[in-house]
C-alpha positions as CSV (number, residue, x, y, z in Angstrom):
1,X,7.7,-7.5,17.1
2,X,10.6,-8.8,15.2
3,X,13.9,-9.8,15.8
4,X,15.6,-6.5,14.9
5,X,13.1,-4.5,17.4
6,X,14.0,-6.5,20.1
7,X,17.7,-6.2,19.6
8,X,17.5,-2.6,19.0
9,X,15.3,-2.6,22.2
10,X,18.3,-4.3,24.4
11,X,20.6,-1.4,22.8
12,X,17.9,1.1,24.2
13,X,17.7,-0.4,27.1
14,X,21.1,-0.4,28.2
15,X,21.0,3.6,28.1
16,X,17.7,3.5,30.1
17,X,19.0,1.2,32.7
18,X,22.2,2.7,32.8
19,X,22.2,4.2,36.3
20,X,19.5,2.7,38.1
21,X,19.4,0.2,40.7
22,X,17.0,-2.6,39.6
23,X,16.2,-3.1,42.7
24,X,14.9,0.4,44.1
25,X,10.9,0.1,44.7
26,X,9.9,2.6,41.8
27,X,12.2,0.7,38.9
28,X,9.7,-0.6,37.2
29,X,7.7,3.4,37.2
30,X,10.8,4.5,36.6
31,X,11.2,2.4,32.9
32,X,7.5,2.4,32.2
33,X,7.6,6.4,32.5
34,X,10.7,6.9,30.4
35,X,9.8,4.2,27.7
36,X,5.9,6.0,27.3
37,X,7.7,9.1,26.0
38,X,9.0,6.9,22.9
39,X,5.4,5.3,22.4
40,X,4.3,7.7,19.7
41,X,7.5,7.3,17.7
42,X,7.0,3.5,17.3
43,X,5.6,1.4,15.0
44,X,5.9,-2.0,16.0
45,X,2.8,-3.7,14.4
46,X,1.4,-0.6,12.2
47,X,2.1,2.4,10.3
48,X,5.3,3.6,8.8
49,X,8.9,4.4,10.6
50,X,9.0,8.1,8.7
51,X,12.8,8.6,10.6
52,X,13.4,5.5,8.7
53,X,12.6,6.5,5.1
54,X,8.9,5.6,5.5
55,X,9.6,1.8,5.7
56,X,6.3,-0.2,6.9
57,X,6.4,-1.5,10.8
58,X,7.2,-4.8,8.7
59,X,9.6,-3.9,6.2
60,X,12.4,-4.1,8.9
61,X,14.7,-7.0,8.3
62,X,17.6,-8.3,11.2
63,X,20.3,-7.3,9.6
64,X,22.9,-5.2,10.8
65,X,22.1,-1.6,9.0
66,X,18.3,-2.2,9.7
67,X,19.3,-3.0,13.7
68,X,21.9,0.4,13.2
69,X,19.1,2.9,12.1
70,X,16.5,1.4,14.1
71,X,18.6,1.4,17.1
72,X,20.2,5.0,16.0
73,X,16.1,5.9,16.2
74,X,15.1,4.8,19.3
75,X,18.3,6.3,21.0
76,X,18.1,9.4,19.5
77,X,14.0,10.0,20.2
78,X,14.8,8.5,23.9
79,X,17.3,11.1,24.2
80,X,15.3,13.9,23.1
81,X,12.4,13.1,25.1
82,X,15.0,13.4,28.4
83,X,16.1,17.2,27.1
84,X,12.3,18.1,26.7
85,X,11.9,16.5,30.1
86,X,14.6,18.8,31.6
């Protein structure tokens, strides 16, 4: 995983964590559960980001629009997978 995936993974992750305790028993469940839903949607060592014009899993550079529509992605699929979840 590069750089930009794991920044754009801390920007995800402050949504998921947002409201939970780190500490309650079933945290780790709890972020395994809601990052599974995104696991289809992510190409972090194969295949093609289609939400991101079809650029190869290693086309994706650290720079700041790459971080901005990668993090705009994973956001917007996590957010989605919560409404289909409701």
């Amino acid at each position: 995983m590069h750089s930009v995936g794991l920044r754009a993974m801390g920007r995800l992750m402050d949504r998921v964590m947002g409201g939970l305790d780190p500490e309650t028993p079933k945290a780790a469940q709890f972020v395994r559960q809601h990052l599974g839903r995104l696991a289809a949607s992510c190409h972090w060592t194969a295949g093609r980001w289609d939400e991101l014009g079809g650029l190869r899993w290693n086309e994706l550079q650290n720079v700041p629009s790459h971080l901005r529509m990668l993090s705009n992605v994973l956001v917007r699929n996590y957010v989605r997978g919560d409404e289909s979840s409701a």
